[in-house]
C-alpha positions, 0 to 999 in steps of 0.5 A, a space after each residue: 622207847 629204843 629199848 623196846 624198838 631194838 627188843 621189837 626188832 629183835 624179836 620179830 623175826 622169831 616169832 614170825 619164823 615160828 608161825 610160818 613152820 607151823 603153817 608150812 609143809 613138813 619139808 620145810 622144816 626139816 621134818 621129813 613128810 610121811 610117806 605112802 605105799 600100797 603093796 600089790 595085795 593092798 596093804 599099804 605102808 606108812 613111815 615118818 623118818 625121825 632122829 633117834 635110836 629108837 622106833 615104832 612098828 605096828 600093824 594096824 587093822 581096820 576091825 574091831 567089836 563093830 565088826 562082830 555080832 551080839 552071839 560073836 561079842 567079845 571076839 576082839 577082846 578074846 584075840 586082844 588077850 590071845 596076842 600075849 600067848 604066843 603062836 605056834 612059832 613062837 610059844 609065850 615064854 620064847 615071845 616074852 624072851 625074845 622081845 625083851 632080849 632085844 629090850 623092846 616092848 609090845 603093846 596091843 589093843 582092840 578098840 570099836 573100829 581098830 586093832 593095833 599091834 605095836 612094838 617099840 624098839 631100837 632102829 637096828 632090832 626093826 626088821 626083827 620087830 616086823 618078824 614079830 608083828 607078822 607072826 602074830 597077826 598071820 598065825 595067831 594063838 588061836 589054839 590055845 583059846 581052849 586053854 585059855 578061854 576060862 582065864 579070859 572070860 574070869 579077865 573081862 569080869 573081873 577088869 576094872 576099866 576105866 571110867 571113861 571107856 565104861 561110859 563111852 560104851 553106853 553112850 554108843 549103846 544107847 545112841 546105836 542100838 540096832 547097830 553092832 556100833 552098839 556092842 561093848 569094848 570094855 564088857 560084859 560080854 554076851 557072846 564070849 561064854 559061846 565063844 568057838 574057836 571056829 569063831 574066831 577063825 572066821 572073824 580074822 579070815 573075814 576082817 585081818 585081810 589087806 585092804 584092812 591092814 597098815 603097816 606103820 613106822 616112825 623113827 630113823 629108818 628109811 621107807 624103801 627098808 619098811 617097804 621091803 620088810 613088809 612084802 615080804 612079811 605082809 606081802 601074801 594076806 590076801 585079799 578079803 571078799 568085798 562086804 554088802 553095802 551096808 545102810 547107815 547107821 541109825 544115830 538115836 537121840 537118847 538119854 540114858 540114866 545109871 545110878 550107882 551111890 557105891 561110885 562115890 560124890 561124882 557124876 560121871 556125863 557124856 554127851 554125844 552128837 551124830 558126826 562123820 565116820 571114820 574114813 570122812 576127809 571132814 574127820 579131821 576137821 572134828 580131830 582139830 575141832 578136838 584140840 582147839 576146845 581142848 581138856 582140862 583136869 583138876 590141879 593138873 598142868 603148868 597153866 591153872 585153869 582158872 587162867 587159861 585161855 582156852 575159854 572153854 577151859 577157863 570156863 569150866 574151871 571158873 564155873 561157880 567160882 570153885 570149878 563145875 567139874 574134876 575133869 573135862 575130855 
């Protein structure tokens, strides 16, 4: 009994120590809290101060296939390809030589609502990477989509996507079918054999402007040292005209059926419900609503599933006694 009252003792302060740093503010933990600051255009900059050698730049827009049409689809899928051909400053070959000269690496990508451009890299190369980032969200490659335009019409045919964003893709254009919500991600692709490059042009003129622009940085830099990179770099985009106010979208509850007996012994489900937008201060509620019911797949992880305490996890694993499903998202 002492020895479980001294254990008790012992180990009381630990755990209470780690609920409060949980519970408490960043600050109090010694993490740093991420700051905030809007440009005079409107573009606003984020940084989260971390230990390390190495950090994370992006720019992030706030534009993506729900900001096209049925004739302009495939716009953000187009410009997401474009990314990796260089500009008129920086050619694909001097972009490919000049990233990995400083051994850093590049990532971009076109979602439904977002695009990203980010680079990681070490801290002393950040001012190099913003450079970068600039020059290929002010003055993308846009003149080379006449070039380029078969090998990227030849990639969305012959992509092999991955299985969820194919089913997310008819979910959304099943439930929002008379919205551009409805329009792919991933293809095919209505409006891309049309596709102009005035087109294009008229898609980052509208959508890439401050008020839709983020740049963010994690790792050992200082705010003041991103926020002075961004002016300078970020500090002339101008301003986009103000868009109609538009209605909301029309959720319509729905069921849609493809059967495909090539796809192998599995079935693929996704079930969606009507939630907030994006922009929603409850949106954050359903990202921890996310987390808490959790994800689980098949002979992956330390805990199996059929012992997690997680119950939807426990459940789905336990399902029948052999597992309802390989895995659950």
């Amino acid at each position: 009994m002492m020895a479980f009252r001294r254990f008790s003792r012992n180990s009381a302060p630990r755990f209470s120590r780690c609920v409060s740093q949980v519970l408490a503010e960043p600050t109090a933990w010694n993490q740093a809290p991420v700051v905030v600051s809007t440009l005079p255009n409107g573009v606003r900059v984020a940084t989260k101060e971390t230990f390390g050698e190495v950090a994370s730049v992006g720019v992030y827009l706030n534009a993506g296939s729900r900001n096209e049409t049925k004739a302009t689809s495939g716009t953000s899928f187009a410009l997401e390809h474009l990314a990796s051909c260089g500009t008129a400053k920086r050619p694909k070959d001097k972009l490919e030589t000049e990233i990995e000269s400083i051994g850093a690496s590049l990532d971009v990508s076109a979602g439904r609502e977002q695009t990203a451009f980010t680079m990681s890299l070490l801290k002393g190369d950040v001012a190099q990477g913003v450079d970068i980032l600039s020059d290929l969200v002010l003055t993308p490659g846009i003149a080379a989509f006449g070039k380029e335009k078969a090998n990227i019409i030849r990639k969305a045919d012959t992509k092999d996507a991955p299985t969820r964003q194919v089913i997310e893709d008819r979910l959304h254009a099943c439930a929002f079918r008379d919205c551009s919500l409805s329009l792919p991600t991933v293809g095919p692709f209505e409006g891309l054999e049309t596709l102009s490059e005035a087109e294009l042009k008229a898609y980052v003129a509208a959508n890439w402007t401050s008020e839709n622009m983020v740049i963010a940085a994690a790792g050992p830099m200082k705010h003041e040292e991103l926020v002075k990179l961004a002016s300078a770099k970020f500090g002339s985009v101008k301003a986009g005209t103000p868009p109609p106010v538009a209605e909301k979208p029309y959720f319509c509850g729905a069921e849609l059926v493809y059967r495909n007996d090539e796809m192998g012994p599995l079935a693929y489900i996704s079930v969606g419900f009507e939630a907030v937008p994006w922009k929603s201060g409850d949106a954050v509620t359903f990202m921890v609503m996310q987390h808490i019911i959790g994800n689980y797949k098949r002979n992956v992880g330390v805990v199996p599933g059929s012992i997690s305490g997680n119950r939807t996890i426990n459940a789905v694993a336990n399902k029948m006694g052999v597992g309802c499903a390989e895995e659950f998202q």
